[in-house]
N, C-alpha and C positions, 0 to 999 in steps of 0.2 A: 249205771251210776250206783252208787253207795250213799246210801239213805242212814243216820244214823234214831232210831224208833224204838225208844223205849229201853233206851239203857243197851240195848246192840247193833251193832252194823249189817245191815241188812243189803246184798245187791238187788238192784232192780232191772229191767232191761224196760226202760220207756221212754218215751220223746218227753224232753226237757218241758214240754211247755203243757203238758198233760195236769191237770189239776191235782193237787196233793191230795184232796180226799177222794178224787180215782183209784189211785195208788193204792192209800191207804186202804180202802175197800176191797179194788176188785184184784189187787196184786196181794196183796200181805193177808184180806181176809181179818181185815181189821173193823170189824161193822159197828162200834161207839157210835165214832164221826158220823151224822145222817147227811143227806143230802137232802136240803128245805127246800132253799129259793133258787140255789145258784147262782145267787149274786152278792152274797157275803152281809146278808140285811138283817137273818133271822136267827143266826146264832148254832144250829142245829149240828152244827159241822164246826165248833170251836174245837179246835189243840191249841197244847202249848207249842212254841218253837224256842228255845230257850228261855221255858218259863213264860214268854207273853202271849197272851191269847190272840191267834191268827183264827180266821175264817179261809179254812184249810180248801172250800170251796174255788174262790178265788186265789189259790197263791199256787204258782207255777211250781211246781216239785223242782223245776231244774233254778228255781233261786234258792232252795234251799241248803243247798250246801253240804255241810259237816254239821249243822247246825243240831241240835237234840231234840227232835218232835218227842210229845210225848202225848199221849190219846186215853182216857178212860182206861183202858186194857191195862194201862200199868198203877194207875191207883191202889189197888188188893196188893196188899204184899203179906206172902206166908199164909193167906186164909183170912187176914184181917182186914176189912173194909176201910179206906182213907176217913178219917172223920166228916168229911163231906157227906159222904155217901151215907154215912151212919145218920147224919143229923137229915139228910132227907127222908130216910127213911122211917126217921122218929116222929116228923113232923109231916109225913104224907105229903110232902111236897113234888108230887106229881099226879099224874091221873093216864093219861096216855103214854106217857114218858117217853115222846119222841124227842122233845127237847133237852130231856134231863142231862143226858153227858154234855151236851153244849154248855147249859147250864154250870153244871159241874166242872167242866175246864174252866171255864170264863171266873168262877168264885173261888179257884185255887188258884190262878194268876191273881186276883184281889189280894187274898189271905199270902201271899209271896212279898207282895209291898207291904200291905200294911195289915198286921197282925190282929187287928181290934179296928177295924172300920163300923162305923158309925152307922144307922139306918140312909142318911143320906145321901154317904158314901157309897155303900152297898146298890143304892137305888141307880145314885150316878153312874156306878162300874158297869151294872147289869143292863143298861138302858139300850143293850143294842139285841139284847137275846129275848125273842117272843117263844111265848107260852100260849098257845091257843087254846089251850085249858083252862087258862088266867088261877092258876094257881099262885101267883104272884107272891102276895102276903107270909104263903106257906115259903114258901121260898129264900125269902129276907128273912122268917125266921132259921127256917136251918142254915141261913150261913153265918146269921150271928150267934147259931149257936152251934157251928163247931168252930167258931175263932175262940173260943171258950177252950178248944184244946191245945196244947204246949204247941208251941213253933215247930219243934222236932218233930212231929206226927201229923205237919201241912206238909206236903210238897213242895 
């Protein structure tokens, strides 16, 4: 099947019902996506799929389609970090950073709807992606502070 991951088409050869961050990992060699709980609770394993944050964990690569995954890997463009990235990185908002690309997919699906979300908002988007660091605080501040950068420079 033909997977399309990160702005290319990628063939795969795998059983339709094989979890996408299988895939993504052990086929393509794609290691952002983590694998937490396996049950799509903690966020670890967020992509987008056209732009919405899935729990790649739980989603069967063979519903995926034509659909445009897209994984942490594609953030950097040219050597330049996505401003997510940058603002975590300003604000220390990790510590083990096994959740950080979860984190970071799920807050650039945010930043895609709405440009300037609110602490509350922020609070409510993220409420599905744990941090066992409880960096938390750090967190909400670097996402409000790269919606501080132009639309054109979110994903």
């Amino acid at each position: 099947m033909d997977l399309r991951v990160n702005g290319r088409t990628v063939a795969v050869n795998v059983d339709g019902e094989s979890s996408l961050l299988n895939v993504l990992r052990d086929e393509m060699d794609l290691t952002g996506p983590k694998y937490g709980c396996g049950e799509g609770q903690c966020g670890a394993c967020t992509v987008l799929l056209d732009g919405v944050a899935v729990r790649s964990c739980i989603t069967n690569v063979g519903s995926v389609g034509q659909r445009e995954i897209t994984t942490i890997e594609a953030l950097e463009q040219d050597g330049r970090l996505h401003p997510l990235q940058e603002a975590f990185l300003r604000h220390d908002a990790m510590q083990c950073a096994y959740c950080t690309s979860g984190m970071i997919m799920s807050a650039c699906a945010l930043l895609r709807q709405n440009h300037n979300p609110s602490e509350r908002e922020i609070l409510r988007h993220m409420n599905g992606n744990i941090c066992r660091c409880g960096t938390y605080q750090r967190i909400v501040a670097a996402i409000m502070d790269a919606a501080k950068a132009p639309p054109t420079a979110q994903l």
